[in-house]
N, C-alpha and C positions, 0 to 999 in steps of 0.2 A: 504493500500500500504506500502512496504517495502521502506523505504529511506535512500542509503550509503553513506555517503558522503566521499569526496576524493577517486574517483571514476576511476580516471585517475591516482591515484598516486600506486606503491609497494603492498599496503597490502593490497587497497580498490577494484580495479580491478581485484585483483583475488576471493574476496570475492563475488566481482557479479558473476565471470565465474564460481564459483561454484555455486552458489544461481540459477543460470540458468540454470543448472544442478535439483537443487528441484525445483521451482515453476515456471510458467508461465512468460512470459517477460511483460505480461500488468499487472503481480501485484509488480514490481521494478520499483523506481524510484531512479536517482543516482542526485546529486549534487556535481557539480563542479563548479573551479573559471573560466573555459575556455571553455566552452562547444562544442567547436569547435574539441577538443581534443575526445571527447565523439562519435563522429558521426558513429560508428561503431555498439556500443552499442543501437543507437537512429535506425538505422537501421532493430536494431536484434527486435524492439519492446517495447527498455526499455524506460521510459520517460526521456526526459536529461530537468537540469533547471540550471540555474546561480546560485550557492550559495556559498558566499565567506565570513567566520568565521570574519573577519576583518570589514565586512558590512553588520552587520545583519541585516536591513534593506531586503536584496537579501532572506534570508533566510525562512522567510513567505510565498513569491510565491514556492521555491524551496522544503517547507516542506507540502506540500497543501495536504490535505488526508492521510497523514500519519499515518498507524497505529503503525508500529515500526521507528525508527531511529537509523541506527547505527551512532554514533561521532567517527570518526577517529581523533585519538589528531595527533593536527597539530607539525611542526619540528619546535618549538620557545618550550624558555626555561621559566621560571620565570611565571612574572606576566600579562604577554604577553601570553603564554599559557592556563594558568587558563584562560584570562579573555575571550579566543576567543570560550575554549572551552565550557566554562559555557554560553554564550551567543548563542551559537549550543543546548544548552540542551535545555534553557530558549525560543527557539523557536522553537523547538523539541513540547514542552510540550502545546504552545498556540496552533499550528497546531493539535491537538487533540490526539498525539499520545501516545499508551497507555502503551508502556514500551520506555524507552532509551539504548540504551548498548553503550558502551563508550568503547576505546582499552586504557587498560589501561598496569600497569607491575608487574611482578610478584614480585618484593619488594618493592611496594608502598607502602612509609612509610613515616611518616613527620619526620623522624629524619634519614633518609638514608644518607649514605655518597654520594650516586651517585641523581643527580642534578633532573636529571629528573622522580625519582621514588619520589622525593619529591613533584613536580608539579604533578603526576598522584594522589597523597595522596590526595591534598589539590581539587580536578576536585571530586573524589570520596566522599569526605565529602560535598562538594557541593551538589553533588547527592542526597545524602542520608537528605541532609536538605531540600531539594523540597518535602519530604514528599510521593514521588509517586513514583512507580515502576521500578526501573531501574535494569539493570545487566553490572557490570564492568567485561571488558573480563583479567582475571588477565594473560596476555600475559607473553610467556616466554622469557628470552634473544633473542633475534634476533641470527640465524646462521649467515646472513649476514655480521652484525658488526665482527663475528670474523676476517672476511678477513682483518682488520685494524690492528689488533695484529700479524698478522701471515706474511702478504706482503712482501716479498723478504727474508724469512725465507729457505726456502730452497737453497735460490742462494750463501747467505752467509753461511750456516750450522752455523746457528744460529740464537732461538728466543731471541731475549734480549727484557725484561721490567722487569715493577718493581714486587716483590712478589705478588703472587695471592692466587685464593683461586678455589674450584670447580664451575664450573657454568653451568647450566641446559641449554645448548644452543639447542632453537628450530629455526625448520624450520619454515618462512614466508608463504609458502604454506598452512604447517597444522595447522598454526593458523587460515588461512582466509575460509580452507574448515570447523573449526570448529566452525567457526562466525556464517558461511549460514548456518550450522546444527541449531545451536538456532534460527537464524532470521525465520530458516523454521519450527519451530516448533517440532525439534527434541529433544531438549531437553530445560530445563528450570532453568533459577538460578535466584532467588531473592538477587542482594547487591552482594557482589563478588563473584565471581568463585573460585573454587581452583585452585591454582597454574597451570595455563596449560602450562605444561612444556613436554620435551621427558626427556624419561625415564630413563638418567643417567645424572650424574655430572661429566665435567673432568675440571682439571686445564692444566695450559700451560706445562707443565709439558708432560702429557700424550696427549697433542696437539699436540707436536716435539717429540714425539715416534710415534705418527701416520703417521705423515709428512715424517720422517725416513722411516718407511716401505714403503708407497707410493712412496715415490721419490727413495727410493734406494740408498739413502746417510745419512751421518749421520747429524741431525740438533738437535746441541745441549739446550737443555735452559740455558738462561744466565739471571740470576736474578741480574737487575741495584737498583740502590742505588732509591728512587724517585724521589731526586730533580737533581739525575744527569741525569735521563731519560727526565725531565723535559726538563732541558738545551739542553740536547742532539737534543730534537724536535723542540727546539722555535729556534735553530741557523741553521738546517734544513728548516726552514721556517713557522713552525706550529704558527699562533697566540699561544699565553700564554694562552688566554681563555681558549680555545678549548683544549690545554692541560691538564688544568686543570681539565675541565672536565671527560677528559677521565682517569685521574688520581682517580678520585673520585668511577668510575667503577673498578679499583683496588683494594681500600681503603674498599669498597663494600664487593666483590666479597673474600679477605681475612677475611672479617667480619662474612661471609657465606649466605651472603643475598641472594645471588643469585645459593646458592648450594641443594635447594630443590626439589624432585622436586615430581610428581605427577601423579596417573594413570588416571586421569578425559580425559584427550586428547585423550589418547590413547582407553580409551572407545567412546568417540565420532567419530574420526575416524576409530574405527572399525578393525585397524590395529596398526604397531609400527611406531610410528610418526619417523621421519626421523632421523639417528643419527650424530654427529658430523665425523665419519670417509665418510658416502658418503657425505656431505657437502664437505668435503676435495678433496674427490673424484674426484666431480665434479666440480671443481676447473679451 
């Protein structure tokens, strides 16, 4: 049996709606914190179980015959992170299952400037220290997050932030129909993947020249100092954290961490994975 967990959440539920798409609904089993959530899926045939990364204990029944598990990393940072996701692998692995895949990022790196491609780093080397078979899905930028840089860009005819750099923004969709490609046996990776990214790189730069065309007005880029962009958000209301995090995706992304990118997606989809202008698009 197939087992996704965060099934209910962005990446994982559409990872089943494709998966239901290749295989049978009696060989998916999904794990969730809410399973009440799930009932539509339980309907279609799929097994629904309690499984909650914070209570591994939950995990045992929810991973029961498992031959795959995908680990959807959960939205905590740090050591809280690591430890919910290595405890998803670690009973991943007692339930008998004979590979793990984990969503991980395409510059998971322990020395990354950006916060959480350092937690995917440190989930990955875990991995690969169990000794047994896993595949880390080296996910692209999320399309999604750009809507955070871009938000009321066109109202003012201006992107303002701090200097950036190119970044291989993929769609959520074609990451999750390229998940259910591996989980169904379409294709196979031992330890990471390459970079599965869509197939070009743009900076904010050619994000408000895009924006410009689409909308029909001009939105210019306005490159902020950092710590004044900083300022700028946290007296807007933005905790300081959360700033800084998102500053770190900058500090990244000029670094070029995030400006590679790779034709692996695009052979497993079979087509050209979605690009940043219909993101925008569809806006």
């Amino acid at each position: 049996m197939i087992i996704v967990t965060g099934a209910t959440g962005r990446l994982g539920s559409q990872v089943v709606e494709r998966l239901l798409d290749r295989v049978p609904a009696e060989r998916i089993g999904v794990s969730v914190r809410d399973p009440g959530r799930a009932g539509g899926l339980a309907a279609r045939g799929v097994r629904v179980r309690r499984g909650d990364f914070a209570d591994p204990g939950t995990l045992d029944v929810a991973f029961e015959g498992a031959s795959q598990v995908l680990v959807v990393s959960v939205d905590k940072l740090g050591q809280e992170s690591i430890a919910q996701a290595a405890a998803a692998v670690d009973a991943a692995y007692r339930a008998g299952a004979e590979r793990v895949l984990y969503t991980s990022h395409q510059a998971a790196d322990p020395d990354s400037f950006f916060a959480p491609a350092r937690d995917h780093a440190a989930v990955e080397a875990y991995l690969a220290g169990t000794g047994k078979p896993f595949t880390s899905l080296r996910n692209g930028y999320y399309t999604a997050s750009l809507e955070f840089h871009v938000a009321g860009a066109v109202e003012a005819g201006e992107l303002v932030a701090p200097a950036d750099g190119p970044v291989s923004w993929t769609a959520r969709a074609d990451l999750a129909e390229a998940a259910a490609a591996i989980l169904a046996g379409e294709a196979c990776f031992d330890g990471p993947t390459p970079p599965l990214t869509a197939t070009a790189a743009v900076d904010l730069e050619e994000v408000a020249a895009t924006l410009s065309e689409l909308a029909g007005r001009t939105v210019r880029r306005v490159v902020l100092d950092d710590e004044k962009w900083v300022a700028s958000l946290v007296e807007r209301g933005t905790p300081e954290p959360m700033v800084r995090l998102l500053l770190g995706s900058y500090l990244a992304s000029r670094g070029g961490e995030f400006a590679v990118t790779d034709p692996t997606l695009e052979t497993l989809l079979g087509r050209s994975p979605r690009s940043v202008r219909e993101a925008l698009q569809a806006r």
